[in-house]
C-alpha positions in Angstrom: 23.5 72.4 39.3 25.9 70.0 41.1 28.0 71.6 43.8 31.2 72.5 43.5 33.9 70.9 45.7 37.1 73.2 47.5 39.8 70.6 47.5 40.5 70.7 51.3 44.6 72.2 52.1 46.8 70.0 54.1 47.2 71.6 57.7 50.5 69.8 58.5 53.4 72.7 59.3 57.2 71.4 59.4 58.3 72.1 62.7 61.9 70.9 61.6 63.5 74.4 61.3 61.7 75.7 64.6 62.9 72.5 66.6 66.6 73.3 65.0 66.7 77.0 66.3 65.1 75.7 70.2 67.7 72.8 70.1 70.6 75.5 68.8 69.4 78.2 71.5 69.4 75.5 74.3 72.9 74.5 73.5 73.9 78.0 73.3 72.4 79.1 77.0 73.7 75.6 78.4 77.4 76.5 77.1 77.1 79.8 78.4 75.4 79.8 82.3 77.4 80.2 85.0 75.6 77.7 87.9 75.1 79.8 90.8 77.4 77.6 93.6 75.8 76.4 96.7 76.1 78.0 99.8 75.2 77.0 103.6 73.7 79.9 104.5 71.6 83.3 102.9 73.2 86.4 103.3 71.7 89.9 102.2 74.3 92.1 101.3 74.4 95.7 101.7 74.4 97.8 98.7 76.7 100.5 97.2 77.3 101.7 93.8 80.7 100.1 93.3 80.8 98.4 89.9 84.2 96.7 90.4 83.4 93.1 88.8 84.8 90.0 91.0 87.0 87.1 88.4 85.2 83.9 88.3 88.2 81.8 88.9 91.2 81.8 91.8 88.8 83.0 94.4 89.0 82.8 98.1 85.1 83.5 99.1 84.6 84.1 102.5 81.1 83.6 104.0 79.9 85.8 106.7 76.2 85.3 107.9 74.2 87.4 110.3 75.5 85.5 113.3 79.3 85.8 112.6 79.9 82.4 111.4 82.5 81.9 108.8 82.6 79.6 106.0 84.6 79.3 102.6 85.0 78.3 99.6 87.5 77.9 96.7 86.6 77.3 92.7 89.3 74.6 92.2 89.0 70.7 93.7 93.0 70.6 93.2 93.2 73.6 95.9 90.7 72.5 98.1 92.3 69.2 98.5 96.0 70.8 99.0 94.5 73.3 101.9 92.9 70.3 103.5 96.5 68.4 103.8 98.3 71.5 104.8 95.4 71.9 107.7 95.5 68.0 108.4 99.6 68.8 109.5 99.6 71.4 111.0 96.7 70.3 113.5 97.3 66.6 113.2 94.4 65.7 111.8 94.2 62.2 109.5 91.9 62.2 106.7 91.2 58.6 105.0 90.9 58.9 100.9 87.2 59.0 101.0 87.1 61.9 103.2 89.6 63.8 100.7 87.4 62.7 98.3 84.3 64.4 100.0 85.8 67.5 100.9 87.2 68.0 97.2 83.4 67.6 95.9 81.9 70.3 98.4 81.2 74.1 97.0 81.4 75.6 100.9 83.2 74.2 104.5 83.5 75.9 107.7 83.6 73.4 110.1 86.7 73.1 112.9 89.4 70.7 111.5 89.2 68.3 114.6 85.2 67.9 113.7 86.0 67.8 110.1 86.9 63.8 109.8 83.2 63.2 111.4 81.8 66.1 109.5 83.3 64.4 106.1 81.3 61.2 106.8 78.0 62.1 107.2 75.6 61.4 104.1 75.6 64.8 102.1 72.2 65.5 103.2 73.3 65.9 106.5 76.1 68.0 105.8 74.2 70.5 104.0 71.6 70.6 107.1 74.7 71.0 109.6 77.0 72.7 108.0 75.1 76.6 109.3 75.1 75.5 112.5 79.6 75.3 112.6 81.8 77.9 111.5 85.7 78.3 110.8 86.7 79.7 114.7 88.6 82.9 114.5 88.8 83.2 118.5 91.8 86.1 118.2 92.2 85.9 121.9 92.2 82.6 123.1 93.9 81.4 120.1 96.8 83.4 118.4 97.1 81.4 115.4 93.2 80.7 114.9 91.8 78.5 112.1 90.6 81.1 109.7 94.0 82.8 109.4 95.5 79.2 109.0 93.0 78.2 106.2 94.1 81.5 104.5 97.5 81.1 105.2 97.1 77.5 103.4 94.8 78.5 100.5 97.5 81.5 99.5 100.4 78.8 99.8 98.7 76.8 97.2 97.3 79.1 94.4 99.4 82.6 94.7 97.0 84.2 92.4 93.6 83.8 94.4 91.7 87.1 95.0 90.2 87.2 98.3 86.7 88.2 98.6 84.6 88.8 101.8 80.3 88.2 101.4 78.7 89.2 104.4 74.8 89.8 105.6 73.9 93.4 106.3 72.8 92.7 109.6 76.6 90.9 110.6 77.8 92.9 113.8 80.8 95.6 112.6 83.0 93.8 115.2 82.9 90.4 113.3 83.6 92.0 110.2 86.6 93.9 111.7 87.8 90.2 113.7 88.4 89.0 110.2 89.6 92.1 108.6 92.3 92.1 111.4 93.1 88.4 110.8 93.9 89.3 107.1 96.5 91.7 108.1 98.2 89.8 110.5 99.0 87.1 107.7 100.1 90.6 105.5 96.5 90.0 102.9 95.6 93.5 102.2 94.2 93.3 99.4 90.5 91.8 99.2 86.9 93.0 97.7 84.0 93.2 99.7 81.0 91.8 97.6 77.9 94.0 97.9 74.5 94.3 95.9 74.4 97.1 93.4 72.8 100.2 94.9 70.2 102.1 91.9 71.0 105.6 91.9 67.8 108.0 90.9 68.6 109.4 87.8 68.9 113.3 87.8 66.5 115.5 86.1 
């Protein structure tokens, strides 16, 4: 008796609707994520339960690592460049176009505005590898009218609207912290958020 033959099923599955849905879900994360910015340095941030949620735009972030330095950073180009030209007056500093142009394109600065033209043409590799080692001086002896209150004083002048918001490491000595929370109020900013890391509190039984 001659064997029956099973007509053999195509394997082939459409993949057009499943490559629809990962392009659609791609687009949809892309159009969503917030990049997390660039910064010159790590900090660890001490924790607490406060849930108060910091804007996304028209903010003044100030930088404090463990040593003290101080760095900052503003979320619009149009700002940044505005501060650097009401710096570049007040401590007669010249800036060619391409150094405006640099310091427009960077997420963080902290470097003293007479190193700043040099700083501004180094190759942006080098920047990034320098840029922890500076700082924004905020000497509040030797120098009344130090640079940080002076890039505040600028950055408010500009954009009325900013929120100020301090980041500092854990392990930053209390008496930095206090140098530029007295800096703040002698330029009359009160009002600023303190960015810490969301303490977990053990749920009760």
């Amino acid at each position: 008796m001659p064997k029956v033959k099973v007509k053999r099923k195509s394997t082939l599955i459409d993949m057009t609707a499943m490559s629809d849905v990962t392009v659609l879900l791609l687009t949809f994360f892309m159009l969503t994520s917030t990049f997390v910015q660039k910064e010159p340095v790590q900090v660890a941030t001490p924790a607490s339960v406060s849930e108060i949620k910091i804007p996304e735009i028209n903010i003044l972030q100030i930088l404090v690592d463990p040593q003290g330095k101080i760095f900052m950073s503003l979320d619009k180009q149009e700002d940044r460049v505005a501060v650097l030209e009401e710096l570049s007056k007040e401590y007669n500093v010249n800036f060619t176009p391409e150094q405006v142009n640099k310091f427009k394109l960077i997420n963080s600065f902290g470097v003293p505005i007479k190193q700043m033209p040099a700083f501004l043409d180094l190759p942006t590799d080098d920047q990034d590898r320098l840029l922890k080692d500076y700082g924004i001086p905020i000497d509040t002896t030797a120098n009344p009218s130090n640079e940080f209150k002076a890039w505040v004083k600028a950055a408010r002048a500009q954009n009325p609207d900013l929120r100020i918001a301090i980041k500092a490491d854990q392990a930053t000595p209390y008496p930095n912290i206090k140098n530029i929370m007295t800096s703040l109020q002698d330029i009359r900013e009160n009002r600023y958020n303190l960015i810490t890391t969301l303490k977990s509190v053990p749920a009760e039984n």
